[in-house]
Rosetta silent file (secondary structure, phi, psi, omega in degrees, C-alpha in Angstrom):
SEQUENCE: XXXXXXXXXXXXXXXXXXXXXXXXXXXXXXXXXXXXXXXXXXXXXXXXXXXXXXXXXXXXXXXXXXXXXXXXXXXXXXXXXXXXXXXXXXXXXXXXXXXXXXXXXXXXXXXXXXXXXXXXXXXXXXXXXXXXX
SCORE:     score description
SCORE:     0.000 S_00000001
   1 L     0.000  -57.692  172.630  -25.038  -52.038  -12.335 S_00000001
   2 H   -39.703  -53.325  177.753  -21.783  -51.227  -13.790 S_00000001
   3 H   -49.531  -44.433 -158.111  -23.322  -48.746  -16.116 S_00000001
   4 H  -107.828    4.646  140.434  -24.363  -46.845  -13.467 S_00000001
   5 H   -76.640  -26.393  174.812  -20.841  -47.112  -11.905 S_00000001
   6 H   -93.213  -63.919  128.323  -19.357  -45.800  -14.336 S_00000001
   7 H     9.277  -81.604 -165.079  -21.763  -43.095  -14.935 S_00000001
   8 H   -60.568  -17.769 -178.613  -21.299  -42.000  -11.174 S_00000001
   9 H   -68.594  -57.794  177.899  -17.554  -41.923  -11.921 S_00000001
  10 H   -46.033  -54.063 -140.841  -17.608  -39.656  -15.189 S_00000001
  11 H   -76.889  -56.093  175.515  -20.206  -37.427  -13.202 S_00000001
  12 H   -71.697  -25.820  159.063  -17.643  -37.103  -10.184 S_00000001
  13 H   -26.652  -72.744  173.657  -14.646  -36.897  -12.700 S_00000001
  14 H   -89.567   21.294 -168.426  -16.183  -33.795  -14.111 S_00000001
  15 H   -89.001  -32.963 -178.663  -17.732  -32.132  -11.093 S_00000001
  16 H   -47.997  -58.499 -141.248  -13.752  -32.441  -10.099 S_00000001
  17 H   -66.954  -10.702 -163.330  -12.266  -31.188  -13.202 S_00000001
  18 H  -100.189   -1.038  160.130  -14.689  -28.146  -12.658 S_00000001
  19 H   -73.848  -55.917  171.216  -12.796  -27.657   -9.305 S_00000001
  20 H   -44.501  -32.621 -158.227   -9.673  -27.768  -11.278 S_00000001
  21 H   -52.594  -80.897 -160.507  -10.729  -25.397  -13.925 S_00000001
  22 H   -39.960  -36.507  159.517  -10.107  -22.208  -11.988 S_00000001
  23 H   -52.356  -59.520 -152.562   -6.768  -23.239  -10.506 S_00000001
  24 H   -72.717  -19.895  153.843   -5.279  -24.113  -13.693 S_00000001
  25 H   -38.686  -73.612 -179.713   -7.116  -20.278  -14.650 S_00000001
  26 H   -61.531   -5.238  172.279   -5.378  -18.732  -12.107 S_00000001
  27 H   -99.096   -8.657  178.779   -2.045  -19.960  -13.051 S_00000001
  28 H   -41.342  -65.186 -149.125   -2.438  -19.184  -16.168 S_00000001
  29 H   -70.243  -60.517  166.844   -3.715  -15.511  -15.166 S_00000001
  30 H   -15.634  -92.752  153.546   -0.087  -15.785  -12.850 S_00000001
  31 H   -12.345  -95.021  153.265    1.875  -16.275  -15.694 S_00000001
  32 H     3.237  -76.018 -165.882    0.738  -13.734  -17.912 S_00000001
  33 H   -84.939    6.106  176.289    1.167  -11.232  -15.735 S_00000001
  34 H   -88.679   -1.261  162.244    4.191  -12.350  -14.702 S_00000001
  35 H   -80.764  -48.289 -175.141    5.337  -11.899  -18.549 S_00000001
  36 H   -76.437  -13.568 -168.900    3.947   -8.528  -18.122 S_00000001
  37 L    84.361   21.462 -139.615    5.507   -7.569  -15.174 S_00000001
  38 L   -93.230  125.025  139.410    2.676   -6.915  -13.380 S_00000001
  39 L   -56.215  123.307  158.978    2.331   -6.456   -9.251 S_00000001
  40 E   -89.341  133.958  172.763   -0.025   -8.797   -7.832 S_00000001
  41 L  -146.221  140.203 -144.223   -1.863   -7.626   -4.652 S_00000001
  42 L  -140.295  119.484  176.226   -3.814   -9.417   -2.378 S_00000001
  43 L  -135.979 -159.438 -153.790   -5.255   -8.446    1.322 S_00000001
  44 L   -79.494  -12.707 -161.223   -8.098   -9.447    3.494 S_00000001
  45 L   -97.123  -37.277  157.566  -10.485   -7.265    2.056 S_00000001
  46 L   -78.892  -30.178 -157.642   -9.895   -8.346   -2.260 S_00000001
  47 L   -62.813  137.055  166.076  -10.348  -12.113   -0.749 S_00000001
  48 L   -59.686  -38.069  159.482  -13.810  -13.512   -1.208 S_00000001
  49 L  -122.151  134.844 -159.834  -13.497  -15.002    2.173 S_00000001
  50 L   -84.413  -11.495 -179.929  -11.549  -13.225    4.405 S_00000001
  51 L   -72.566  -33.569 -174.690  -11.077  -16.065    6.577 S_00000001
  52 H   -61.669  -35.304  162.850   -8.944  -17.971    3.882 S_00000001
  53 H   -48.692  -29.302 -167.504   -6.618  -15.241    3.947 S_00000001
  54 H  -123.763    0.563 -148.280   -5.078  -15.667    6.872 S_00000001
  55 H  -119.076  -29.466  173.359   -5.845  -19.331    7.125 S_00000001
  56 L  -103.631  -16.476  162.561   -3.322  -19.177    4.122 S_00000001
  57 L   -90.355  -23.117  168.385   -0.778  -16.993    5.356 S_00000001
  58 L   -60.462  -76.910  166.832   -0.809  -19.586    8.694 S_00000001
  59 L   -23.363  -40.041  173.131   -0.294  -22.366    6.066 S_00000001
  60 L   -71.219  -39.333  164.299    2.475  -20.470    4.230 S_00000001
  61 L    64.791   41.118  161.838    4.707  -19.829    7.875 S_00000001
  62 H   -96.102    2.548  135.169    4.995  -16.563    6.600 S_00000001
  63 H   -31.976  -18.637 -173.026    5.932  -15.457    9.588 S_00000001
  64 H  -118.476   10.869  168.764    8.595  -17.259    9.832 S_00000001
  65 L   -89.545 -175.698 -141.608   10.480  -15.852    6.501 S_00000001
  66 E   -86.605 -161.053  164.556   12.953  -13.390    6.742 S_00000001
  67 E  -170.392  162.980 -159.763   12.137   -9.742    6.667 S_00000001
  68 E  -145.174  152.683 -141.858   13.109   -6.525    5.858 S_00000001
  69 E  -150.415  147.319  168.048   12.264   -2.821    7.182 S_00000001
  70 L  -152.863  173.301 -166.619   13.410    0.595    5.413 S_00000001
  71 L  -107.327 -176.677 -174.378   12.454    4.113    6.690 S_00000001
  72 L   -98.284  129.201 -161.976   10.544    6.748    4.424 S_00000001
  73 L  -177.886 -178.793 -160.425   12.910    7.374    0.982 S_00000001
  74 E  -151.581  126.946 -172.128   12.326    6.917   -2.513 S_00000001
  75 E  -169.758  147.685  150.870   14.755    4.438   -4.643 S_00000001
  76 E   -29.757  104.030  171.875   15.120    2.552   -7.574 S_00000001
  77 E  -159.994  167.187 -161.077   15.176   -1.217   -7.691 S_00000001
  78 E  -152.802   85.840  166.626   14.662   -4.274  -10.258 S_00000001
  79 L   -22.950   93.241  174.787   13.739   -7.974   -8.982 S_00000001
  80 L   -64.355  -20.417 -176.080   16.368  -10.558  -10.104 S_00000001
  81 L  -132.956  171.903  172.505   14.244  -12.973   -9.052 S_00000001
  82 L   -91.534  129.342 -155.267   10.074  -13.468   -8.159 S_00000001
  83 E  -123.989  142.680  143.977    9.560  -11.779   -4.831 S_00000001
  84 E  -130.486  125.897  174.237    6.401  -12.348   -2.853 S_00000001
  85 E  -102.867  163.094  151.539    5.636  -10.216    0.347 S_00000001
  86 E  -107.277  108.867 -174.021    3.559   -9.951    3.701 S_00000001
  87 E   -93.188  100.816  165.201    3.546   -6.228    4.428 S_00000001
  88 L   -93.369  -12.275  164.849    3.109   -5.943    7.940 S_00000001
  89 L  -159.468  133.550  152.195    3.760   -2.064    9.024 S_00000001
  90 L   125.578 -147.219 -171.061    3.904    1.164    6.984 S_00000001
  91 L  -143.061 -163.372  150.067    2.813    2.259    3.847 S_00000001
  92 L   164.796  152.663  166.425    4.625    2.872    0.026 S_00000001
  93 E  -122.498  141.563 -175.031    3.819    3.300   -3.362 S_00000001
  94 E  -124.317  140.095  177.656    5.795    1.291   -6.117 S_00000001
  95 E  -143.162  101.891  164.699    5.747    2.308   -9.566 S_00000001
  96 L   -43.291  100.970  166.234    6.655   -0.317  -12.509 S_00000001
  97 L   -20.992  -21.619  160.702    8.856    1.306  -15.109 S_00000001
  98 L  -122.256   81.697  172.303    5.873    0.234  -17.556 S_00000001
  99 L   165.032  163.394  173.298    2.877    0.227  -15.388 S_00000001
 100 L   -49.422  153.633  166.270    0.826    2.092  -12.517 S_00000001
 101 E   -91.075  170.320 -174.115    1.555    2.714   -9.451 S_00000001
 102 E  -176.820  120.547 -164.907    0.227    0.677   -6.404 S_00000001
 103 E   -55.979  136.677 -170.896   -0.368    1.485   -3.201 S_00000001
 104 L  -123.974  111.887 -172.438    1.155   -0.965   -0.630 S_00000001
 105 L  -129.004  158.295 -179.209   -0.033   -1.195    3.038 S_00000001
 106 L   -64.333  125.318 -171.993    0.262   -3.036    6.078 S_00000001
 107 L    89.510   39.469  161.555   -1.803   -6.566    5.598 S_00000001
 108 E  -132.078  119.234  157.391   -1.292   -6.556    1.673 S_00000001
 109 E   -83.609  101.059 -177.934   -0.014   -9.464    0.625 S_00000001
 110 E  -102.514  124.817  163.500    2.586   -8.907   -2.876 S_00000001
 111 E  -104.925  168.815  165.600    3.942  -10.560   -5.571 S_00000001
 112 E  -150.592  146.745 -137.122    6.334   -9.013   -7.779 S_00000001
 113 L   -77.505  159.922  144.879    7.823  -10.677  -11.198 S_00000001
 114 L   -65.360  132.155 -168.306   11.004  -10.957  -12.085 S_00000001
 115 L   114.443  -37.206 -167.790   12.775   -8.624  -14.360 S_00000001
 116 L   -37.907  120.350  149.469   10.624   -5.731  -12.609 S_00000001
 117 E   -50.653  120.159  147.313   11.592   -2.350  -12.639 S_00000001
 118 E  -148.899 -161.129 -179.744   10.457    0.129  -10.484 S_00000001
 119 E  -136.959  131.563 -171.308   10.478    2.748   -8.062 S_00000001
 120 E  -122.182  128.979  171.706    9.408    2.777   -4.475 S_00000001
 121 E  -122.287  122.558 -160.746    8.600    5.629   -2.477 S_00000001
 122 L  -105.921  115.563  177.615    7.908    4.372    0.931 S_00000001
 123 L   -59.430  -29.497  179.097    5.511    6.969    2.892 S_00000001
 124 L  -126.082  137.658  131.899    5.681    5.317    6.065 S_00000001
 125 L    23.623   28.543 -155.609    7.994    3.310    7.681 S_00000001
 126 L   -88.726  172.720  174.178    7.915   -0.127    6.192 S_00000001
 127 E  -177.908  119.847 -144.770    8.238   -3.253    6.754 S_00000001
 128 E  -137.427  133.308  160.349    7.789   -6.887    5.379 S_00000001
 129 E   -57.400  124.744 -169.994    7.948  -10.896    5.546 S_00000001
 130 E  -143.868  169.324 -169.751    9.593  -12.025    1.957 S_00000001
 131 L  -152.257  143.355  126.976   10.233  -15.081   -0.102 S_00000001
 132 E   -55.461   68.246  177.032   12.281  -15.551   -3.226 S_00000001
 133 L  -106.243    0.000    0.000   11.346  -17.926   -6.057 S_00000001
């Protein structure tokens, strides 16, 4: 009887840990590119379920961070700190002093590392929900 208590334990122990696995992947994957400098971007459309998206942006109250709006210009700028956004109107493309550019639209969710360089040339109108960490 025990034995097979214990047994049922391991066997949910490692169906969990196989829950964990991907999390502790993805922070990994976080990291990294946040050593690289990398923009992360994330809308309803990369998510595997699109419902989670927004189910996580509820969860998040990003709505209720501060936000910030610029007209169409081109400028310079370098993240003292890790910035994550909720783009909610316009368009822009930002391009990492080492790295690609990447397009940024209303409903793209961004993070972007600290240290970054870049350059933003915003095509539209924008404007976005932000966080600092």
């Amino acid at each position: 009887m025990q034995t097979t208590r214990l047994a049922s334990r391991t066997s949910s122990l490692s169906s969990r840990s196989c829950r964990i696995a991907p999390s502790l992947h993805a922070r990994k994957l976080v990291v990294t590119q946040a050593k690289a400098k990398q923009i992360e971007l994330m809308n309803k459309e990369k998510a595997v379920k699109q419902g989670i998206f927004e189910e996580v942006l509820k969860l998040r109250d990003v709505e209720s961070w501060p936000t910030w709006e610029c007209e169409a210009s081109t400028f310079p700028w370098t993240y003292e700190e890790n910035e994550e956004a909720y783009i909610t109107e316009g368009e822009c493309v930002v391009t990492p002093s080492a790295g690609e550019p990447i397009e940024i639209k209303a409903g793209d969710f961004v993070t972007f590392p600290k240290g970054m360089s870049c350059v933003w040339d915003v095509k539209e109108p924008i404007k976005k929900h932000y966080n600092m960490f």
